[in-house]
ZATORKE-339740 format. One line per field, with one value per residue (C-alpha): x, y, z; residue number from 1. Coordinates in steps of 0.02 Angstrom, whole numbers, plus 50000, padded with zeros to 5 digits. Example, Ala and Ser with C-alpha at 12.3 -4.5 7.8 and 13.67 -1.06 7.14 Angstrom:
BEGIN
u <- [50615, 50684] .
v <- [49775, 49947] .
w <- [50390, 50357] .
i <- [1, 2] .
This chain:
BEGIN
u <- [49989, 50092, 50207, 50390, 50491, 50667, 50676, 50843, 50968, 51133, 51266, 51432, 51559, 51702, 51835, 52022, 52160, 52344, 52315, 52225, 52032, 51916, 51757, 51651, 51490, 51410, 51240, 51219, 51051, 50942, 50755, 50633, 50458, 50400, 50194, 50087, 50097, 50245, 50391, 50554, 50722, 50881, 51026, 51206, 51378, 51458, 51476, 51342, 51237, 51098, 51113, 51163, 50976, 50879, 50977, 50926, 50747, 50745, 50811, 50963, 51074, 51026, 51057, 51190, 51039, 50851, 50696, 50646, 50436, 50310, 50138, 50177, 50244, 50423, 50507, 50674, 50718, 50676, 50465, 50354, 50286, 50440, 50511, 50665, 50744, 50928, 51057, 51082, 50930, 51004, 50886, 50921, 51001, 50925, 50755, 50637, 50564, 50403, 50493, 50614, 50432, 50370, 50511, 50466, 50296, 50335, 50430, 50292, 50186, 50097, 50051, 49953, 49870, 49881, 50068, 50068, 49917, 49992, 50173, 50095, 50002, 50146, 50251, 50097, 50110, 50289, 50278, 50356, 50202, 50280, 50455, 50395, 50516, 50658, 50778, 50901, 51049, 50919, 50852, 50922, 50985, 50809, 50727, 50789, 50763, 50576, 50584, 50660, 50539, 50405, 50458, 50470, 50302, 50228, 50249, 50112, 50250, 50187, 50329, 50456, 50663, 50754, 50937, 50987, 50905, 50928, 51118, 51173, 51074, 51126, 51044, 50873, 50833, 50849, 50733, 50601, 50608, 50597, 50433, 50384, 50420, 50284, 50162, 50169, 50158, 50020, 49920, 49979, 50005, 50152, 50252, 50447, 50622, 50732, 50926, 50997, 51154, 51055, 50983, 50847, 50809, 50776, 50661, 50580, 50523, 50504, 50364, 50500, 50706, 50806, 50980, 51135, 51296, 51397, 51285, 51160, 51006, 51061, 50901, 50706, 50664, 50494, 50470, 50322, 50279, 50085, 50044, 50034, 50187, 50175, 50300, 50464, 50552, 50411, 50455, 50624, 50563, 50470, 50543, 50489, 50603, 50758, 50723, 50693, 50842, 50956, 50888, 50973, 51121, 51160, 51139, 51248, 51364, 51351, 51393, 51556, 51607, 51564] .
v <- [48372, 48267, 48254, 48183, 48087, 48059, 47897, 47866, 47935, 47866, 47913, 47842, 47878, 47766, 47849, 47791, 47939, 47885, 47718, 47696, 47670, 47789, 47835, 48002, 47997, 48139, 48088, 48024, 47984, 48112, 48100, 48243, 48245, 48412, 48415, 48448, 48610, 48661, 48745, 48681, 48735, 48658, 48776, 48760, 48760, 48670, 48472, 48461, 48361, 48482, 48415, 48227, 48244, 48302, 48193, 48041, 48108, 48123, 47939, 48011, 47944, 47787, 47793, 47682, 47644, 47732, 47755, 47885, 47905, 48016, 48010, 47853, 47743, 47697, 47748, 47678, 47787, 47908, 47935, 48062, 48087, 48192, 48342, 48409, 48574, 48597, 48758, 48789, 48730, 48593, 48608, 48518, 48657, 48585, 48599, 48754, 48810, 48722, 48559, 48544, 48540, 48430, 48306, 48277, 48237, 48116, 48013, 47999, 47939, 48072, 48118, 48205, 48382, 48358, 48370, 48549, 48608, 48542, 48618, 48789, 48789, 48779, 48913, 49022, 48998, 49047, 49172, 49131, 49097, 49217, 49139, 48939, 48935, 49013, 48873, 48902, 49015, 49142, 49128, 49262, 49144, 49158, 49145, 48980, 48931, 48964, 48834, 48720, 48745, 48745, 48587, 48497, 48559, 48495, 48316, 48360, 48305, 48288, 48347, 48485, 48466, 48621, 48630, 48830, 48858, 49028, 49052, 49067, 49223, 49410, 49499, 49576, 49429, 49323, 49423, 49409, 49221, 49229, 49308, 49230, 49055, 49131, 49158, 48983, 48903, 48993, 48943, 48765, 48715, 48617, 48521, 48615, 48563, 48690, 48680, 48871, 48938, 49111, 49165, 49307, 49173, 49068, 49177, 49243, 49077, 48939, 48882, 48816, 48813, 48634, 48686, 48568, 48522, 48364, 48264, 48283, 48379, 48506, 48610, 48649, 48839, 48903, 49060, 49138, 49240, 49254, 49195, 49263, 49342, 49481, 49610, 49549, 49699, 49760, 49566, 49617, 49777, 49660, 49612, 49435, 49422, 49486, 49371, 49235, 49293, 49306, 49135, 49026, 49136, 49079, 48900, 48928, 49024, 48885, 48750, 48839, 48845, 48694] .
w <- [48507, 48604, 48744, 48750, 48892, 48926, 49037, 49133, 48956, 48972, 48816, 48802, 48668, 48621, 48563, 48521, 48539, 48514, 48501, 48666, 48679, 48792, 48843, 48852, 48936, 48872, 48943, 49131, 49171, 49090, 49133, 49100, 49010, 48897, 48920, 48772, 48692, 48799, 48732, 48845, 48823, 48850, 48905, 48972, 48897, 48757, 48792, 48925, 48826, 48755, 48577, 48597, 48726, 48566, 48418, 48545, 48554, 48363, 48345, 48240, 48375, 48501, 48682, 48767, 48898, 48937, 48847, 48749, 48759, 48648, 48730, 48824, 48701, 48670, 48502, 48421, 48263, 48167, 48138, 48081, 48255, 48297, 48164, 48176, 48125, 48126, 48157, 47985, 47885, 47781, 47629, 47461, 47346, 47194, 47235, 47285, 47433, 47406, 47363, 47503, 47595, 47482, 47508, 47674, 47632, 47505, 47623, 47728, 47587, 47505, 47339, 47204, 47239, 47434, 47426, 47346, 47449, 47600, 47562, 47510, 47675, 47757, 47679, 47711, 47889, 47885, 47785, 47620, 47518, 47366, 47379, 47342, 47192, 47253, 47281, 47439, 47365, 47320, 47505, 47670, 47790, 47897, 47764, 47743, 47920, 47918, 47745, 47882, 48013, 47871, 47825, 47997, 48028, 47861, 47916, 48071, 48224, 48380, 48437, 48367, 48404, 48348, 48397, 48385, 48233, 48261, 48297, 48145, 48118, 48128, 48283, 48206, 48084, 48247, 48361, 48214, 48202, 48375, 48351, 48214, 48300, 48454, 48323, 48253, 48412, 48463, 48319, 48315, 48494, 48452, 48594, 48565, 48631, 48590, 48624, 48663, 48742, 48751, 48898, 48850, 48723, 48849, 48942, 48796, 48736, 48839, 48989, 49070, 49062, 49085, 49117, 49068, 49156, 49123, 49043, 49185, 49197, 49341, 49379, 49271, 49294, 49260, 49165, 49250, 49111, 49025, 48836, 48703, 48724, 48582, 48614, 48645, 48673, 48824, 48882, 48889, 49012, 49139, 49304, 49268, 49132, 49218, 49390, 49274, 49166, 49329, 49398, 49250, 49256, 49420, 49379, 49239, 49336, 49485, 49354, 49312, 49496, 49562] .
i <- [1, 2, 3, 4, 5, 6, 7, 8, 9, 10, 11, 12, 13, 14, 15, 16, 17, 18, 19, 20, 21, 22, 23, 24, 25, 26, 27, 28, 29, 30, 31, 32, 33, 34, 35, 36, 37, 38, 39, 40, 41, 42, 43, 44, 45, 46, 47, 48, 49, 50, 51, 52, 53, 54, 55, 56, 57, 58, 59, 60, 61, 62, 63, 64, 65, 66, 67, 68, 69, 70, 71, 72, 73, 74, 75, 76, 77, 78, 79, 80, 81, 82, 83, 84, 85, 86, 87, 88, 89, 90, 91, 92, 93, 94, 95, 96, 97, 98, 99, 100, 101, 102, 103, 104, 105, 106, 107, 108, 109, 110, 111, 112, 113, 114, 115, 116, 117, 118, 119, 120, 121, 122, 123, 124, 125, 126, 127, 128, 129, 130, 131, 132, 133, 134, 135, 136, 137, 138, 139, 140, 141, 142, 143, 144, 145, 146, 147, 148, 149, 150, 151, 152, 153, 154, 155, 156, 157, 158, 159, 160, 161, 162, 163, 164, 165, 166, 167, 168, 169, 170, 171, 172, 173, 174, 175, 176, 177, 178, 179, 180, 181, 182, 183, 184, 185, 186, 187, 188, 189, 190, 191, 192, 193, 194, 195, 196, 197, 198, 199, 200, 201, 202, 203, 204, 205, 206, 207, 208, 209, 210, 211, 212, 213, 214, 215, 216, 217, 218, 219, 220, 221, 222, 223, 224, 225, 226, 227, 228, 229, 230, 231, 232, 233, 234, 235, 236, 237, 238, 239, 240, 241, 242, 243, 244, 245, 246, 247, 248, 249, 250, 251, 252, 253, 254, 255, 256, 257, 258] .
């Protein structure tokens, strides 16, 4: 496990419209840390800065100014210490389910009969032990998502970045990978940052909520809810979940007024 800081995240765009040059600061600031084995969520509405926060934690995008830290130590880049799974899976169409978890793995060095065992363990945990040599197009759209998360996991991260991987996805499928994602955690203590404009996703899974506005981190809520969280839909019934619900509503609804 392993725990992930944002130190002082600044972001500015350059951008030239009509001939004339401008800038966007779509982060101002930022600092928050995500302890080990806790699953934080970023909320708020589109252009606040959820996503440029978690490509900059990756290393997929660099930082105008700040420090991004996992367990103490300053990164720059991409590394294997930090997975990442995307909105819409992004798996190589030419190769099967067990390879596009391989691949990762072979970038990181491995080989021989540890790469299959290790990709087939995987799969297991997510489920899709019996569909290793399906390649994507023969894949439901969560389906392919838990190959993603499969594969991010694969590669042992300290930390796990997932921005919406589940808003693509029709309303059941999503609620199960929901559940599924609960289940995972729980056996694998993974530190999660997860980007979400959903609310009762929010509440459902996160220890604690970090809501967005204008590239600044406006307010952290904690859920106060007990794990394991098993039922989601008797979640759904507890008064926790609504307060907690209502809470990041009004900071939402706060950010829109002010």
């Amino acid at each position: 496990m392993g725990n992930v800081s944002l130190v002082d995240i600044s972001k500015r765009f350059r951008l030239t419209i009509d001939g004339s040059e401008q800038f966007v600061q779509a982060l101002d600031h930022v600092s928050f840390t995500v302890a080990d084995g806790e699953i934080a969520m970023l909320i708020g509405p589109s252009g606040c800065g959820k996503t440029t926060a978690l490509r900059i934690a990756m290393g997929l995008d660099q930082a105008t100014s700040g420090q991004v830290l996992v367990d103490g130590r300053e990164v720059k880049g991409c590394g294997h210490d930090r997975g990442m799974v995307f909105q819409h899976a992004e798996l190589l169409p030419w190769l099967s389910a067990v390879d596009n978890v391989k691949f990762g793995l072979e970038m990181k060095g491995m080989r021989g009969g540890e790469l299959k065992d290790t990709a087939m363990r995987y799969l297991d945990l997510v489920g899709l032990a019996g569909s290793a040599q399906r390649r994507p197009h023969q894949l439901s759209g969560g389906m392919k998502q838990r190959v993603g998360i499969a594969r991010a996991l694969a590669i042992d991260p300290k930390v796990l970045l997932m921005d919406e991987p589940f808003g693509a996805l029709d309303a059941q499928t999503r609620e199960a990978m929901q559940a599924e994602l609960l289940d995972i955690h729980a056996r694998t203590r993974k530190t999660i940052v997860f980007v979400t404009h959903d609310l009762d996703e929010a509440v459902l899974l996160a220890d604690r909520v970090f809501v967005m506005r204008n590239g600044r981190l406006q307010e952290i809520i904690e859920v106060p809810l007990p794990r394991p969280r098993g039922d989601l839909g008797a979640i759904r019934g507890l008064s926790a979940f609504a307060e907690t619900r209502y809470k990041i509503w009004q900071a939402l609804h706060a950010e829109a007024a002010s």
